[in-house]
C-alpha positions as CSV (number, residue, x, y, z in Angstrom):
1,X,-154.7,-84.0,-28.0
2,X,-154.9,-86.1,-24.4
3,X,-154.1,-89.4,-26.7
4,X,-150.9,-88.0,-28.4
5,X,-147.6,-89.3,-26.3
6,X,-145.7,-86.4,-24.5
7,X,-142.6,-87.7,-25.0
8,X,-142.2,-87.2,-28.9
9,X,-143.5,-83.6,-28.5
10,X,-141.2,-82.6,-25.9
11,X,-138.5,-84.1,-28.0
12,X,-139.5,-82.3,-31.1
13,X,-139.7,-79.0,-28.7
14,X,-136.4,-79.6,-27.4
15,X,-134.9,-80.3,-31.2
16,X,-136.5,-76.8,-31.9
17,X,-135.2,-75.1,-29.5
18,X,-132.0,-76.1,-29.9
19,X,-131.8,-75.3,-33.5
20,X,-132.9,-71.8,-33.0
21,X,-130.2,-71.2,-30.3
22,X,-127.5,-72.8,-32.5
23,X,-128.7,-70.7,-35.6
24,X,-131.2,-68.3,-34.7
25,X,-128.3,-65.5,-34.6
26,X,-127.7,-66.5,-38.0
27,X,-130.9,-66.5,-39.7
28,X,-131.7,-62.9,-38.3
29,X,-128.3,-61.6,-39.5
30,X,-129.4,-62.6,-42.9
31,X,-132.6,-61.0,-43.0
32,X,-131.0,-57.8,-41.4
33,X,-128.5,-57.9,-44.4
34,X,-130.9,-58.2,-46.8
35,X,-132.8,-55.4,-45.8
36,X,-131.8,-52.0,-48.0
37,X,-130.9,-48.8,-46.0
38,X,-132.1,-45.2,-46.7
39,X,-129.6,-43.2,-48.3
40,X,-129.3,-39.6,-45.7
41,X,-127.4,-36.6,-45.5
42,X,-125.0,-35.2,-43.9
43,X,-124.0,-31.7,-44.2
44,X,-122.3,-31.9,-48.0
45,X,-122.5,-35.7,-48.1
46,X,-124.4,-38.7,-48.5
47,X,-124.6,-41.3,-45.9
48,X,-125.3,-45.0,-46.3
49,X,-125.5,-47.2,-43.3
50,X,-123.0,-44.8,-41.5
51,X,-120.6,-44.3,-44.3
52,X,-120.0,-41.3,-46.8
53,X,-122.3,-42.5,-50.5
54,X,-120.5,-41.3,-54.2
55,X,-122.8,-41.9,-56.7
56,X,-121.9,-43.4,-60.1
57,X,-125.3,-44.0,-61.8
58,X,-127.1,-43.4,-65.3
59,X,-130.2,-41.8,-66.8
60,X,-133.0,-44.8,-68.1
61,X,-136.1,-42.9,-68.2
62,X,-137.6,-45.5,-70.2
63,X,-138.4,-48.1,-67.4
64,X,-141.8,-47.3,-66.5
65,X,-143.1,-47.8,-70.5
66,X,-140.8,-50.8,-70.7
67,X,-142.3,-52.5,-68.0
68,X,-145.9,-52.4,-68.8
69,X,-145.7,-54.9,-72.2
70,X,-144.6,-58.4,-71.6
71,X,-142.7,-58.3,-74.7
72,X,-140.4,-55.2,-73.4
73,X,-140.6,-56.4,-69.9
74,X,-137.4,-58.0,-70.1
75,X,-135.2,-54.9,-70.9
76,X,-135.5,-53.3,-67.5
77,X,-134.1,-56.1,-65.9
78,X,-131.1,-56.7,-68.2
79,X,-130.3,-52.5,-67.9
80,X,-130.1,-53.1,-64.3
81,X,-127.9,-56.3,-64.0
82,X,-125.6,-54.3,-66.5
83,X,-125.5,-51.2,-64.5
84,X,-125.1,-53.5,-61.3
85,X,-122.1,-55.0,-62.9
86,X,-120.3,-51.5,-63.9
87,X,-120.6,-51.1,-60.0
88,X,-123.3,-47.9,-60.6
89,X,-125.4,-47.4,-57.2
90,X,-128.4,-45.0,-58.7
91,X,-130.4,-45.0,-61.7
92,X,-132.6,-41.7,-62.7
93,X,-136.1,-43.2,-64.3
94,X,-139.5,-41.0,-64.4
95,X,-142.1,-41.7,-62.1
96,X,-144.6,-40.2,-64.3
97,X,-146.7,-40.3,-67.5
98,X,-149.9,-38.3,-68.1
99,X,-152.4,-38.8,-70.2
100,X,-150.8,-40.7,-74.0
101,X,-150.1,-43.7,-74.7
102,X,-149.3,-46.2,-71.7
103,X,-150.0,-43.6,-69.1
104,X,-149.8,-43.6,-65.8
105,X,-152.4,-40.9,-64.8
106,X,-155.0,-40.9,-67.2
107,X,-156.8,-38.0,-66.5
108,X,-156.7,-36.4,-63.1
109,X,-157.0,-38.5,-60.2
110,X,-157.4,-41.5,-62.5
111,X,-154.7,-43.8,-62.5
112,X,-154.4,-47.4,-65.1
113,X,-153.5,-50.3,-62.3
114,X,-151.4,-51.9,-65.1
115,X,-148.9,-49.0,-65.8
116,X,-148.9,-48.8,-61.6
117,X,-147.2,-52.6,-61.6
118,X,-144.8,-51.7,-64.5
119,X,-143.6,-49.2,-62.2
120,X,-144.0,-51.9,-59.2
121,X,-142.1,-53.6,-61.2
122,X,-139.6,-51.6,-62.1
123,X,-138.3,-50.7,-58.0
124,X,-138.6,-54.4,-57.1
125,X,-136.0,-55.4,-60.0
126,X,-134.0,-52.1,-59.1
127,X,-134.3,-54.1,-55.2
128,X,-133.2,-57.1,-57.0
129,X,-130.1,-56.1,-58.6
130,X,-128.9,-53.9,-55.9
131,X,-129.6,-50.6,-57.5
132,X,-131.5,-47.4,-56.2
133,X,-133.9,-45.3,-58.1
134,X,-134.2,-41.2,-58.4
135,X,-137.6,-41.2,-59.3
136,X,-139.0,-38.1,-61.2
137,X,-142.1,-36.7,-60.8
138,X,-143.1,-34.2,-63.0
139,X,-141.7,-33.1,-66.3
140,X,-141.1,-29.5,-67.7
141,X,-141.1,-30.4,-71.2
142,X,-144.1,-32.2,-73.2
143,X,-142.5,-35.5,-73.0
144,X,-144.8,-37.9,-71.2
145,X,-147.3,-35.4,-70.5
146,X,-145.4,-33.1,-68.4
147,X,-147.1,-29.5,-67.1
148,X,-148.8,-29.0,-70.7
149,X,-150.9,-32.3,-70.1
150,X,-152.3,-31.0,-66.8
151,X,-152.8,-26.8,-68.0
152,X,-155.0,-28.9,-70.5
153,X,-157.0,-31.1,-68.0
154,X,-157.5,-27.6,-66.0
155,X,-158.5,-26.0,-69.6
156,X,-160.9,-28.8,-70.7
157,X,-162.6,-29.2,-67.3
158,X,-163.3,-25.5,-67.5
159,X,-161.1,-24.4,-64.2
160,X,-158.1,-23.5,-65.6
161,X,-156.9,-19.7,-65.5
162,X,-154.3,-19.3,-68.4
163,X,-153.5,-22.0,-71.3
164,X,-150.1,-20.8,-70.8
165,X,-147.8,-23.7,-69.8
166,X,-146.4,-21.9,-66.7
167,X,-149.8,-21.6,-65.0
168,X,-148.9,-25.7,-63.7
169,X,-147.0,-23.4,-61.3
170,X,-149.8,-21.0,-59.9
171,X,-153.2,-22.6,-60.8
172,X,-154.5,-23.6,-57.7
173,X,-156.7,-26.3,-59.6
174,X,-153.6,-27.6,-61.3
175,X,-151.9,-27.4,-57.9
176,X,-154.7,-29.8,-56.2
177,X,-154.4,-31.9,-59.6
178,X,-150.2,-31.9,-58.9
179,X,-151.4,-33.0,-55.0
180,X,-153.2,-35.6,-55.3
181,X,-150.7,-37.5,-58.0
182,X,-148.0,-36.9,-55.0
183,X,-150.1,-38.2,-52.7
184,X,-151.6,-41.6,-54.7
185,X,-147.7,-42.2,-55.4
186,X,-146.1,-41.9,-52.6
187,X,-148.3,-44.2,-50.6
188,X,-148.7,-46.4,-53.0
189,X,-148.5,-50.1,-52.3
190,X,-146.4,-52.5,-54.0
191,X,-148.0,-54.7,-55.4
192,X,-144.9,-57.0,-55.7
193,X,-143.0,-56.3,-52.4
194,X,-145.5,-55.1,-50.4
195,X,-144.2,-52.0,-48.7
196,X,-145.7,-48.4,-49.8
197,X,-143.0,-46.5,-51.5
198,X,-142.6,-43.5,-48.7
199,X,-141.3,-46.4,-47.2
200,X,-139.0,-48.1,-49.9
201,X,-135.3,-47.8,-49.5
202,X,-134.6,-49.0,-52.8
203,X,-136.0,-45.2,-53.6
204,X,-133.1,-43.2,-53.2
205,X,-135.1,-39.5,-53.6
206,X,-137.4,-37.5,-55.5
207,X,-137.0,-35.7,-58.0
208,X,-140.0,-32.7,-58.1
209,X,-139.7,-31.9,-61.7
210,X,-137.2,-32.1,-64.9
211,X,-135.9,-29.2,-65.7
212,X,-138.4,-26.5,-64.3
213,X,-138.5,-23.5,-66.6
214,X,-140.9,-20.3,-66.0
215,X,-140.7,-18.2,-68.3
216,X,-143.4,-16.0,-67.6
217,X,-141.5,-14.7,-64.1
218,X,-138.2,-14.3,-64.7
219,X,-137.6,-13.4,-61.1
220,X,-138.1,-16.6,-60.5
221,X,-140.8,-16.2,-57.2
222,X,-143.3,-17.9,-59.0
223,X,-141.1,-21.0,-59.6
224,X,-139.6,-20.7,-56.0
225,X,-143.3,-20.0,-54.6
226,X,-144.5,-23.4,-56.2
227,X,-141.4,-25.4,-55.1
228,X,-141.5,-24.6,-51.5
229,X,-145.2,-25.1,-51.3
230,X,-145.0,-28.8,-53.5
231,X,-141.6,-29.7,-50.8
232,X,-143.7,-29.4,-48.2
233,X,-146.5,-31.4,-49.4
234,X,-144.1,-34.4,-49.9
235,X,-142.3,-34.1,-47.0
236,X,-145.5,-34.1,-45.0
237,X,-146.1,-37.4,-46.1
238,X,-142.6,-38.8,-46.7
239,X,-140.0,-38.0,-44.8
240,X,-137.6,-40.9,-44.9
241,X,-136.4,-40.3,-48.5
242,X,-134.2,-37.3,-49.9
243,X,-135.7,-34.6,-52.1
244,X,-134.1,-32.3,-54.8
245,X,-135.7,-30.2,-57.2
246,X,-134.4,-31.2,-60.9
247,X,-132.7,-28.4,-61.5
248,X,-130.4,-27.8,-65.1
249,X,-127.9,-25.7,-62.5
250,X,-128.5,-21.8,-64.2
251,X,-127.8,-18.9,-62.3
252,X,-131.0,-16.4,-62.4
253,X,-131.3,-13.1,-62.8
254,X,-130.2,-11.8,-59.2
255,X,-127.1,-13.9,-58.6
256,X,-123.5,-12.7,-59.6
257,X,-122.5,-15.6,-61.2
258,X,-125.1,-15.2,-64.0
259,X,-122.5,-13.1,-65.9
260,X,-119.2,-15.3,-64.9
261,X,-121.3,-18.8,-64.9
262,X,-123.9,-18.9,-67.0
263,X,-123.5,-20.3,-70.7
264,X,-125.1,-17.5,-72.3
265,X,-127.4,-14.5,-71.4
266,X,-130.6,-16.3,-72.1
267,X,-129.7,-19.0,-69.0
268,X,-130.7,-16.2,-66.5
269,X,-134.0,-15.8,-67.9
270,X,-135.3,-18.7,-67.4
271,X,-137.6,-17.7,-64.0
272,X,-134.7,-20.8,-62.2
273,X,-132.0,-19.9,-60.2
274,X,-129.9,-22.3,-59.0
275,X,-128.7,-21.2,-55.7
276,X,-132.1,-19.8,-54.5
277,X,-133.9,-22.7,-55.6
278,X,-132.1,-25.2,-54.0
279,X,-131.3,-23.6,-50.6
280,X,-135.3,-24.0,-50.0
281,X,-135.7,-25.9,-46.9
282,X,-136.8,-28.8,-47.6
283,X,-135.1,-29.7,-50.7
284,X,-132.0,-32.0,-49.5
285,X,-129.2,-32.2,-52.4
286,X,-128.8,-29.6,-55.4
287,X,-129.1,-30.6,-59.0
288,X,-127.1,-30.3,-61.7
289,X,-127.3,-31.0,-65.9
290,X,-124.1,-30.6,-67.9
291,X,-125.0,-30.2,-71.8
292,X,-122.4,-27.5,-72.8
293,X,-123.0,-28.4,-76.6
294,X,-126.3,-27.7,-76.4
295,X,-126.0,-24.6,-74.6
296,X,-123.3,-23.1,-76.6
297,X,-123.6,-23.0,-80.7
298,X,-120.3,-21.5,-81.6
299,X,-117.9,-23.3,-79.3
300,X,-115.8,-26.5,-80.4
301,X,-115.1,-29.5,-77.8
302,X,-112.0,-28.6,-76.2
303,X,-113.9,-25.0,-74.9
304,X,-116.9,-27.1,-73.9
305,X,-115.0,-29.5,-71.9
306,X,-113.1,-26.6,-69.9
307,X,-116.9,-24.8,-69.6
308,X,-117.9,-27.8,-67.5
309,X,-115.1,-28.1,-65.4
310,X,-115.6,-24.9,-64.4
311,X,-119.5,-25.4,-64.5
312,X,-119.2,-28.3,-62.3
313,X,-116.6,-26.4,-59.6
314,X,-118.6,-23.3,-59.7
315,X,-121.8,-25.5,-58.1
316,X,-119.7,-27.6,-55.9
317,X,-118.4,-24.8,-54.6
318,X,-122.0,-23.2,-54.2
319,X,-122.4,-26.8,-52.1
320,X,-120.0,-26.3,-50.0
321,X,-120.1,-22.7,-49.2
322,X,-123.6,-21.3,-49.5
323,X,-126.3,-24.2,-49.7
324,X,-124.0,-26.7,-47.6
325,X,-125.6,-29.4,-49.4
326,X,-124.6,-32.7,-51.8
327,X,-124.9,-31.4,-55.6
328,X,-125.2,-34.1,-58.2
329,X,-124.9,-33.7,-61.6
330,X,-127.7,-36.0,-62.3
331,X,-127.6,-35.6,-66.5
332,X,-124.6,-35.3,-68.7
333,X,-123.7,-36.3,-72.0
334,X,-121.9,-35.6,-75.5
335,X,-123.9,-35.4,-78.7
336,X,-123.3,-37.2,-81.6
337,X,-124.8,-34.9,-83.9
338,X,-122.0,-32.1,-83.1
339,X,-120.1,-30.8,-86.3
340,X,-116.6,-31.8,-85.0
341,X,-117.5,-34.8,-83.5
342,X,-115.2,-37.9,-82.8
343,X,-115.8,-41.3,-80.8
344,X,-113.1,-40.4,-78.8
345,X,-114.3,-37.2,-77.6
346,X,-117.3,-38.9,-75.7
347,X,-114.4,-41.0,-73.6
348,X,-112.1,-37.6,-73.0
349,X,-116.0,-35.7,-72.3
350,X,-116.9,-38.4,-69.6
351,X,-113.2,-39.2,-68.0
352,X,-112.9,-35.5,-67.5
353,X,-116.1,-35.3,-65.7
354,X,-115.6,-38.7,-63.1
355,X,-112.4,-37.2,-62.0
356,X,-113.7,-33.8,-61.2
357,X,-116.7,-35.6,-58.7
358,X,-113.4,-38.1,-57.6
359,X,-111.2,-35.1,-56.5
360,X,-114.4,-34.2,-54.9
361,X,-114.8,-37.6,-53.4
362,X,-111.4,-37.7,-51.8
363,X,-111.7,-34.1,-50.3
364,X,-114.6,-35.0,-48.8
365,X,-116.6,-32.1,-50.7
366,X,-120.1,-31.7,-51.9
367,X,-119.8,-33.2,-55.8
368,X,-121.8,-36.0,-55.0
369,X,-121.5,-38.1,-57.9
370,X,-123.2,-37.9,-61.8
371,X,-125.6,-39.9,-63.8
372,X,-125.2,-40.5,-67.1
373,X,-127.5,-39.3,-70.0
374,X,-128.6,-42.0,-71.0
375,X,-128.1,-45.6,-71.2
376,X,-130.3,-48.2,-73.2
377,X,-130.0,-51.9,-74.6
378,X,-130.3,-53.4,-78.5
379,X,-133.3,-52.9,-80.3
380,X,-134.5,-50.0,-78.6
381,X,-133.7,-47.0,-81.6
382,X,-136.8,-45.1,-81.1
383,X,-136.3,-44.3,-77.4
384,X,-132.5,-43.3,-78.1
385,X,-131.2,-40.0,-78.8
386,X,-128.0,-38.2,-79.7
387,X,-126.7,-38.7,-76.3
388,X,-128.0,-42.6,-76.0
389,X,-125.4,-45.7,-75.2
390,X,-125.6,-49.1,-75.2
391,X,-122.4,-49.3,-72.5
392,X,-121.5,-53.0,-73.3
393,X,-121.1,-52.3,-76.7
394,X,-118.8,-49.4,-76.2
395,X,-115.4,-51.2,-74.0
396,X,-114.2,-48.1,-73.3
397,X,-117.2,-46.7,-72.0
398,X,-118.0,-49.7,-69.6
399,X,-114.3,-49.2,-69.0
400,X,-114.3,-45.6,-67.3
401,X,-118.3,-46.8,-65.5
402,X,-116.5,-49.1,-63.7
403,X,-112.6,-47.3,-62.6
404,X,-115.5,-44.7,-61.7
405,X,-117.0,-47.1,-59.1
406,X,-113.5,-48.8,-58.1
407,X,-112.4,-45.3,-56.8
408,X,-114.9,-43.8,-55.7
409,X,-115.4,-47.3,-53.2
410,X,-112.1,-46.9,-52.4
411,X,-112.6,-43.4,-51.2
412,X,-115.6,-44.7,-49.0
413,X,-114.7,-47.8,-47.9
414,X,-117.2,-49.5,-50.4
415,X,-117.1,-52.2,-53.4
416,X,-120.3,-52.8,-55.5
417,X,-118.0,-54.9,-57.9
418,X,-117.7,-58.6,-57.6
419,X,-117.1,-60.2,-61.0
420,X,-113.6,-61.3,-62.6
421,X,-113.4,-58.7,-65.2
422,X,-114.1,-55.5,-62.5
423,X,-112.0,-56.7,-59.8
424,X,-109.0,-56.7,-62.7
425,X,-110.1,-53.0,-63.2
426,X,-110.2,-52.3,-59.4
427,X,-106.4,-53.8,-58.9
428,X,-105.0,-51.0,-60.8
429,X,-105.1,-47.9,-58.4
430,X,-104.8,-44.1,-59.8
């Protein structure tokens, strides 16, 4: 170093320095704009970087599977540059598989590193494309494992109390079992963008479970019992990102509304009750499904689209009044397969729905938004169902997506749509 000339170093220093005070400014206000907020809460609303958030998003549970096989890779991707382009802010995908084929816990405590990218994969395209994730955690029903896949690791291990499906709740092995998923998961590296997922902003919350049913304790105290004990858990190791139960919305057996509310008699024996379930301390928005022709088997489509307006004002006013909390109706859908149904009823099913959450939106209330049930690309018939959409084939579909998210940025000050064909949509105001 004592043979190299001064003079050319001091120079390059100087040409240095004078680049970083002309541009420095710059460079940092582009990594700072890259950089993802966490979606909060405040009282009955969300809050994004100091604004109120309405969601418009969709159901793909599918991502996770998709992502593990080079072949199907591709289809998570081109779901979320769609959904980016209709202007949606949140997709709904499961966080979960146990024990089957592709699964992400393979037995308990055992985990397949390769399923763990997909799903690396999955949040760092949802990054990519501008889209936040509600991950799920656990699910009710058999799909993907679910609480039957772990009452049978406790039963063929030889700790489990009950083969009944509703000991996932009370089990204290099954419990641990439940633990130490939450705890691999949510400090989890990943392996693509580096940053443990308690930490990812691209997660928008947790989702606990799909659809918790008990029936064995129609009181519901073992369902609440397990809830606030499982909330705690999380929160003890994440508390940046929201956290709501997964909730269908019924009324159980001690609230009023189970008579005036509730679809039928069965809803309020289900061992779930909406308002109790969700006013647990730690749980930050409620959640709500909307599946009236599912629920109902003697009703025709014009009384099951006036059931879920009131459906959906009953809850938001349980938002605003009791649990003074965001509710988001985080599935919805029409079936196909009704016995009156019409292509046009889906449109008049879904329009009717958006402007409830908008009236919401513009009174500043708690109807946080909805996510559609469920949205999928070509060639993939054995994951759809009677509720499933390819939204670019349908115009009017991706038609009412998008005046969804041109009015509800409107309300907040926000625009997630950029190309030609949305910003014709946008120019036409309500």
């Amino acid at each position: 170093m004592a043979n190299v000339p001064l003079i050319p170093i001091l120079g390059f220093l100087t040409c240095v320095s004078f680049l970083y005070l002309s541009f420095g400014d710059l460079w940092f206000d582009y990594n700072r704009e890259a950089e993802l907020g966490f979606v909060t809460r405040n009282g009955t609303q969300f809050v994004l970087d100091g604004k109120p958030l309405y969601v418009n998003g969709w159901n793909s549970y599918w991502f996770m599977d998709h992502a593990v096989n080079d072949h199907s890779r591709h289809r998570v991707g081109a779901m979320l540059e769609a959904g980016s382009k209709m202007g949606l802010t949140v997709c709904r995908t499961w966080a979960f598989n146990d024990g089957g084929y592709n699964a992400l816990q393979i037995s308990p405590g055992r985990f397949d590193e390769r399923v763990f990218k997909a799903l690396d994969h999955v949040i760092a395209e949802a990054k990519t494309h501008g889209v936040r994730l509600l991950l799920s955690l656990v699910n009710n029903l058999q799909a993907y494992g679910g609480k039957t896949q772990y009452v049978n690791w406790a039963w063929q291990e030889g700790v489990g109390l009950s083969s009944s499906n509703d000991s996932f709740f009370f089990d204290p092995s099954i419990r641990r079992y439940f633990k130490n998923y939450l705890t691999v998961l949510l400090t989890r590296k990943n392996s693509i963008t580096g940053i443990e997922y308690r930490n990812d902003p691209t997660i928008f919350a947790w989702e606990l479970i799909n659809e918790p049913r008990c029936l064995t304790d129609i009181s519901g105290d073992t369902l609440q019992d397990w809830i606030n004990e499982m909330t705690a858990f999380i929160k003890s190791i994440d508390k940046k990102h929201l956290l709501t139960v997964g909730l269908e919305g019924f009324y159980g057996p001690k609230s009023p509304k189970r008579l005036t509310v509730n679809p039928e008699r069965w809803a309020s024996e289900l061992g779930s009750d909406f308002v109790r379930n969700s006013e647990s301390p730690n749980i930050d928005f409620a959640s709500v499904h909307i599946y009236p022709d599912h629920w109902f088997h003697d009703q025709g489509f014009e009384e099951n689209l006036k059931f879920a307006v009131k459906w959906m004002q009953s809850h938001m006013e349980d938002g605003d009044k009791e649990l003074k909390k965001p509710v988001l109706f985080t599935e919805f859908g029409l079936s196909n397969m009704n016995k009156d149904y019409e292509p046009s009823q889906r449109d008049r099913f879904y329009r009717t729905i958006f402007d409830v959450v908008y009236k919401s939106a513009k009174r500043r209330r708690s109807g946080a938004g909805t996510l559609v049930w469920q949205f999928l690309i070509q060639g993939m018939e054995g994951f759809n169902d009677e509720f499933g959409i390819v939204p670019w084939e349908k115009d009017s579909i991706q038609r009412l997506m998008m005046e969804q998210s041109c009015r509800l940025g409107r309300v907040t000050g926000r625009s997630h749509l950029q190309d030609k064909k949305s910003t014709e949509i946008c120019s036409h105001k309500p």
